[in-house]
C-alpha positions as CSV (number, residue, x, y, z in Angstrom):
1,X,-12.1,12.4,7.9
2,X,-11.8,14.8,5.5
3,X,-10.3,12.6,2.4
4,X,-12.5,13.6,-0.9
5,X,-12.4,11.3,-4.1
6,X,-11.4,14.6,-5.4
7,X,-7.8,14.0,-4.2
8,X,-7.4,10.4,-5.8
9,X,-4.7,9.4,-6.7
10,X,-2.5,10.0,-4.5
11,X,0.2,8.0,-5.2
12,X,3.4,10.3,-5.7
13,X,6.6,9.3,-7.9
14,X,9.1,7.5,-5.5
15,X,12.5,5.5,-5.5
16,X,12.2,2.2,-4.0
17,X,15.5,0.3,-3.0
18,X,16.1,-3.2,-2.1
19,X,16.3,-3.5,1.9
20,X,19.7,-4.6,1.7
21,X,21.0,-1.9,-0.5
22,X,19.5,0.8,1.7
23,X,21.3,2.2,5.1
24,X,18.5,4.5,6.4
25,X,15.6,1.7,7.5
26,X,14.3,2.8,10.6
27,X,16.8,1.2,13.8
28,X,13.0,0.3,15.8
29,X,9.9,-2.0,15.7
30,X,8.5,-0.5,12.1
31,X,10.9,-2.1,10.3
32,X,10.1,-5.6,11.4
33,X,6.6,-4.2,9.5
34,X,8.5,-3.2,6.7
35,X,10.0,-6.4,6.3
36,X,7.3,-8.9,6.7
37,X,6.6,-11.5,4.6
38,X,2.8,-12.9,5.4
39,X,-0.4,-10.9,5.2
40,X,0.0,-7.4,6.5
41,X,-4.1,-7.8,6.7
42,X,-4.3,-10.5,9.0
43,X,-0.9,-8.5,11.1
44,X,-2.8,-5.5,11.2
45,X,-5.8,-7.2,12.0
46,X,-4.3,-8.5,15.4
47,X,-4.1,-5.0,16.9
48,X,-7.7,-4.0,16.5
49,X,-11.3,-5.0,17.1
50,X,-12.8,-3.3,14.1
51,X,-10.5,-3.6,10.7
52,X,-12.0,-1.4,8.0
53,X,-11.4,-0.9,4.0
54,X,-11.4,3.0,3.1
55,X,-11.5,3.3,-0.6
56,X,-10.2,6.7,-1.4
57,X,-10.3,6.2,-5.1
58,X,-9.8,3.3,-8.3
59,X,-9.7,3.4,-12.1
60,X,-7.9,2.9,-15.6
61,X,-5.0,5.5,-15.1
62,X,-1.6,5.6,-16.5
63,X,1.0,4.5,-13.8
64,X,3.2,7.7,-12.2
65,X,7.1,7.2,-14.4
66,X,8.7,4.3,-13.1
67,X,5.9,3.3,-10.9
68,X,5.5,0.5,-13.2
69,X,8.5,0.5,-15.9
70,X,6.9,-2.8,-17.4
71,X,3.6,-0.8,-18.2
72,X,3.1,2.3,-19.6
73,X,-0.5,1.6,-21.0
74,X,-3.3,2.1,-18.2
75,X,-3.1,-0.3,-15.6
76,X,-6.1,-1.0,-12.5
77,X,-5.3,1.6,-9.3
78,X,-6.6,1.0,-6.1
79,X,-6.2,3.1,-3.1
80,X,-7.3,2.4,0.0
81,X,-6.7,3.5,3.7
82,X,-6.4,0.4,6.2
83,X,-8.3,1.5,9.6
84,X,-7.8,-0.2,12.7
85,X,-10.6,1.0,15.0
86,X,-11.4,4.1,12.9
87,X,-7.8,5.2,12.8
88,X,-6.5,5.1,9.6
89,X,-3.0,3.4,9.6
90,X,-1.9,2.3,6.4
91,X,-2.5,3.6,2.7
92,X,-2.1,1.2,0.0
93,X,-1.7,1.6,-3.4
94,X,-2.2,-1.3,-6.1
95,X,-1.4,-1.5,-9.6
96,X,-2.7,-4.2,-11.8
97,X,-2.1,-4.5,-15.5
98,X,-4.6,-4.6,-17.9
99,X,-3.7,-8.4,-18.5
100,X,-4.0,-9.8,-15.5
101,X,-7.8,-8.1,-15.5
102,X,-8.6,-9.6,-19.0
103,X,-7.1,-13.3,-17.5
104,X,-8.1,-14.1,-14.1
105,X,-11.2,-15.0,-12.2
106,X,-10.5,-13.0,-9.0
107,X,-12.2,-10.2,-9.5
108,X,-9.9,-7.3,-8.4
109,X,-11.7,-4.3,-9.9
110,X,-15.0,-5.6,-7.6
111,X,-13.4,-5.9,-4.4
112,X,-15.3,-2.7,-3.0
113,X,-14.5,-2.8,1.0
114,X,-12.9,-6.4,1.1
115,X,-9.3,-6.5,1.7
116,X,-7.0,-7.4,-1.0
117,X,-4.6,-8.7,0.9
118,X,-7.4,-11.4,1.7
119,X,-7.2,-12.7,-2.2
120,X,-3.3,-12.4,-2.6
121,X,-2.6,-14.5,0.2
122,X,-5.3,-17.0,0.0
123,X,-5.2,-17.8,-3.6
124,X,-2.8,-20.7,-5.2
125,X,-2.5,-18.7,-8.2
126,X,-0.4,-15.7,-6.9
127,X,3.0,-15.6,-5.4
128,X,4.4,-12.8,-3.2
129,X,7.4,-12.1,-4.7
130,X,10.3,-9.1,-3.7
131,X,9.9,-6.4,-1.2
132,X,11.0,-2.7,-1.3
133,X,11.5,0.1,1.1
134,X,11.2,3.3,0.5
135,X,10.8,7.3,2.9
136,X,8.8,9.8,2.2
137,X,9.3,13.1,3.2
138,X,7.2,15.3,4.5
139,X,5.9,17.6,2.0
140,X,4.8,14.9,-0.3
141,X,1.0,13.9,-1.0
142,X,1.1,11.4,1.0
143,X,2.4,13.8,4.3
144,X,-0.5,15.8,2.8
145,X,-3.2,13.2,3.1
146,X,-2.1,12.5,6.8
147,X,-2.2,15.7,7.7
148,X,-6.0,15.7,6.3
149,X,-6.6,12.8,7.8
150,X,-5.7,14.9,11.3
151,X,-2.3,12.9,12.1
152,X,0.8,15.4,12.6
153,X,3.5,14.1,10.0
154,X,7.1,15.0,12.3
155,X,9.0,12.5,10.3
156,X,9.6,10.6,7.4
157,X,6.7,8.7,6.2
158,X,8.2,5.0,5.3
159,X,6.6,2.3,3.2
160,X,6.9,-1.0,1.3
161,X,6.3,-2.2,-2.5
162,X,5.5,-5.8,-3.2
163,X,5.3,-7.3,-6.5
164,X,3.0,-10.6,-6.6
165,X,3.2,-12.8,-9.5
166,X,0.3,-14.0,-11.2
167,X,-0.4,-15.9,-14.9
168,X,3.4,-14.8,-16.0
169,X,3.0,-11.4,-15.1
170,X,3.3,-9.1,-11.4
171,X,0.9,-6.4,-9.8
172,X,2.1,-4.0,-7.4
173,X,0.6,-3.0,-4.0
174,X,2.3,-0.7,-2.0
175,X,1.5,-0.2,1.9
176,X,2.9,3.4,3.6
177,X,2.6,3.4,7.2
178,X,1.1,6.5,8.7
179,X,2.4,8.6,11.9
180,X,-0.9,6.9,13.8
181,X,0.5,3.1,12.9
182,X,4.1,4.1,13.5
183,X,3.2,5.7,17.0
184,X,1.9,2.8,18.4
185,X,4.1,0.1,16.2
186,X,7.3,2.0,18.2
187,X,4.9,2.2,21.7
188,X,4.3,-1.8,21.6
């Protein structure tokens, strides 16, 4: 893999839209994916005999413009590549305000290799809230990073944004499928 710390972040400026107020979702298995509700962890999880946490980078930065419009003081980013069996299929992207850090007990800035999706779903105190869609073409970063990470990007890269609610106030993780996960989501 040839991913460097270097790169981080990678999270590029994007428009996310409402599922229902956007007509291009993918007509095929991925967006069932898009448009889960429960753990995407424990989904992704079910395919593989080795899950694994990739941390390609986190830190105190300022979010991208309207990544965040709440915020515009540093928040917490995380970004991670999800592996099943080596492959990396998913890279997520978290945003936590500085609030949420200074208030809780759970500890998101020490998670090292754990999944995060582990705490949000698991803990009484947060509450999954919306999802968004969004495509990314394929001369972004994050077309870029697959392409380093030896997966050919031919289409579209799509993705999800979740906001979960915790102490009055939301984080942000979003999850972008890469062409590895959508080969073998479409194949199943």
């Amino acid at each position: 893999m040839n991913v460097t710390s270097v790169s981080f972040p990678y999270g590029e400026s994007i428009h996310w839209f409402s599922p229902q107020k956007i007509q291009s979702l993918p007509d095929n298995q991925l967006k069932d994916w898009l448009l889960a509700t429960g753990s995407l962890t424990q989904r992704l999880k079910t395919h593989c005999t080795h899950f694994e946490v990739k941390i390609l980078g986190e830190h105190l930065l300022t979010p991208l413009q309207d990544e965040f419009p709440s915020h515009r003081e540093p928040v917490w980013i995380r970004e991670v590549l999800l592996c099943l069996d080596g492959t990396p299929w998913v890279f997520a992207r978290t945003l936590i305000p500085q609030n949420i850090l200074d208030s809780t007990r759970n500890q998101f800035t020490h998670l090292g290799t754990r999944p995060l999706g582990e705490l949000l779903f698991t803990s009484p105190d947060i509450t999954p809230g919306n999802i968004e869609v969004a495509q990314f073409e394929t001369c972004g970063r994050l077309a870029a990073l697959a392409t380093s990470l030896n997966q050919q990007v031919d289409a579209s890269l799509w993705g999800r944004r979740r906001y979960f609610n915790l102490h009055d106030s939301q984080l942000i993780v979003s999850e972008i499928f890469l062409p590895a996960a959508v080969e073998h989501i479409n194949n199943v």
